[in-house]
C-alpha positions in Angstrom: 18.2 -28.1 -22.9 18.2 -24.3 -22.5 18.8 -21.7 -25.5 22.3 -21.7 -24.7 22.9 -25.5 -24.7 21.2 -25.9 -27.8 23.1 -23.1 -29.3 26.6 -25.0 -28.8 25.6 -27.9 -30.1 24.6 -26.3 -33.4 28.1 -24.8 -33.0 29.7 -27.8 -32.7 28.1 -29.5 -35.9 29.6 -26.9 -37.9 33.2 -27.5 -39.3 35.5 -24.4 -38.2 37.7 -24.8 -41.0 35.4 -25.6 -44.1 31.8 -24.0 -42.3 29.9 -27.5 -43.6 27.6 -29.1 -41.1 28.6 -32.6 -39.8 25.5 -33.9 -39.1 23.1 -32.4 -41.3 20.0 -34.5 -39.7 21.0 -33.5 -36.0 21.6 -29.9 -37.2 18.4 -29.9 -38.1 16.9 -31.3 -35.2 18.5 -28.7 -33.4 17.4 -25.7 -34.8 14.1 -27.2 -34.9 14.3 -27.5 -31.4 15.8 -24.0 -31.4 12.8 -22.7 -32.7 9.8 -24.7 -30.4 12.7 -23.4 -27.5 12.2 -19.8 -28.8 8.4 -20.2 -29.0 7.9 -21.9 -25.7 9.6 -18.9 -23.8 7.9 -16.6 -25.5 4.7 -17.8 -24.5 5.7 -17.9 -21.0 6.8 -14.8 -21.0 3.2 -13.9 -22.5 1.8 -15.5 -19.8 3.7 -14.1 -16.9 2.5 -10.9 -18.2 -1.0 -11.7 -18.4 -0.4 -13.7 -14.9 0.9 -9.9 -13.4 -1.9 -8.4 -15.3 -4.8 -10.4 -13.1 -2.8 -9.8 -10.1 -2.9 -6.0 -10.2 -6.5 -6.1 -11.4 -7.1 -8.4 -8.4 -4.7 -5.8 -6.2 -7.5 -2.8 -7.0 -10.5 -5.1 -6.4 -9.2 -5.9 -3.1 -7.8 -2.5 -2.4 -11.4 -1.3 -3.2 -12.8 -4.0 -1.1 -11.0 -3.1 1.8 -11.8 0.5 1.8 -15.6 -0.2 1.8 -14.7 -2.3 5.0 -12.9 -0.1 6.8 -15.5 2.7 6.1 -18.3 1.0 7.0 -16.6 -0.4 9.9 -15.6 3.7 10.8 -19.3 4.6 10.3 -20.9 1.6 12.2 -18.3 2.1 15.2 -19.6 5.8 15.1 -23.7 4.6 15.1 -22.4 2.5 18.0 -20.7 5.5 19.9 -23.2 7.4 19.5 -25.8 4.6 21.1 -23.9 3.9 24.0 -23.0 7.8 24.6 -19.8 6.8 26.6 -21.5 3.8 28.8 -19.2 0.5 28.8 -21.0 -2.4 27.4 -19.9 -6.4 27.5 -21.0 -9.4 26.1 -18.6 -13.1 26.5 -18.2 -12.2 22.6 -17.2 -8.5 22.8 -16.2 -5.9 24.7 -16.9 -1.8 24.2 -15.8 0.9 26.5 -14.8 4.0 26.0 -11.2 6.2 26.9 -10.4 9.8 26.7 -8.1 11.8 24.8 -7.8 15.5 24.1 -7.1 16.7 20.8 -6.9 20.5 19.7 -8.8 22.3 17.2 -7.9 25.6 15.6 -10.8 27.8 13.7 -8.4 29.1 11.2 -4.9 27.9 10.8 -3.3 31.1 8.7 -5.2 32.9 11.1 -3.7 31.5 13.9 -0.5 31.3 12.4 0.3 34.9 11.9 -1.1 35.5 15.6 1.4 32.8 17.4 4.1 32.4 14.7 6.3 30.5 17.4 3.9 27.6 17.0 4.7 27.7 13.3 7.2 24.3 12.2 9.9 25.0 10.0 9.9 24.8 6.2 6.9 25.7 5.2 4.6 27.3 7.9 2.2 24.4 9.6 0.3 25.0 12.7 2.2 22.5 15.3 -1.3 21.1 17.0 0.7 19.4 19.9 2.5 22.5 20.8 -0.5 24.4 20.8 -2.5 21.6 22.8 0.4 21.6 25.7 0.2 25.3 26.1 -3.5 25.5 26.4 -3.8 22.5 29.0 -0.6 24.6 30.8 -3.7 27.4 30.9 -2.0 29.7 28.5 -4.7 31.3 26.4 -4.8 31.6 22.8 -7.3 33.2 20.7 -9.1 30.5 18.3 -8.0 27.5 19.7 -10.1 25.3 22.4 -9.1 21.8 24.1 -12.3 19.3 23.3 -12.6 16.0 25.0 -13.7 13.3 23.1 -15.1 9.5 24.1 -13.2 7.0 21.6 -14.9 4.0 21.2 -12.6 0.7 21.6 -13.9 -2.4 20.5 -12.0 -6.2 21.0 
């Protein structure tokens, strides 16, 4: 029986009119019962909370552990760039090549900011990097900002 249940039967032991129990040994049967009901969920409770406790310890452990993954993974693919210096390289296990992309670089954003303001993006002034990359490859020139090609190593 839930809380509930046992809570009406205590209710129906009682006489309405005179407020004597009926059935004094079942009466107390049910509040004992009562009680062990009380305890039991309490403890449950306690337990779900320790339960939720272990899980976000557990969460930050593997959290942690992932990060130390994916930066050694980050620096190992970069030792493994750097080895093959943009040269393709197979194996029935693995495949590594390489593909370009352009990216833009600007010396000093503020800088370039107050310079070009019409690159600036609304609410609060940011440099807008892929504005500025499409007008230098359209051979405008701005002062402080260069187009770099860069190998980016793919591995599957």
């Amino acid at each position: 029986m839930n809380l509930y249940e046992i809570n009406s039967e205590i209710c129906n032991l009682v006489d309405t009119e005179t407020g004597e129990v009926m059935d004094f040994e079942k009466f107390s049967e049910l509040n004992i019962a009562l009680e062990e009901k009380k305890e039991n969920i309490a403890l449950f409770v306690k337990n779900l909370k320790a339960e939720a406790g272990a899980i976000d310890e557990e969460i930050k452990n593997l959290t942690e552990r992932k990060n130390t993954k994916t930066a050694q993974a980050e620096r190992l693919s970069k030792y493994l760039s750097n080895f093959l210096n943009g040269e393709r390289f197979e194996t029935a296990k693995v495949s590594c090549s390489f593909r370009k992309s352009t990216v833009c670089e600007v010396a000093n954003e503020s800088e370039f900011l107050t310079k070009y303001p019409e690159f600036a993006k609304p609410q609060p002034p940011k440099l807008n990097k892929s504005d500025v990359k499409t007008a230098l490859k359209n051979g405008t020139e701005l002062t402080g900002a260069v187009l770099i090609e860069k190998q980016n190593l793919v591995v599957r």
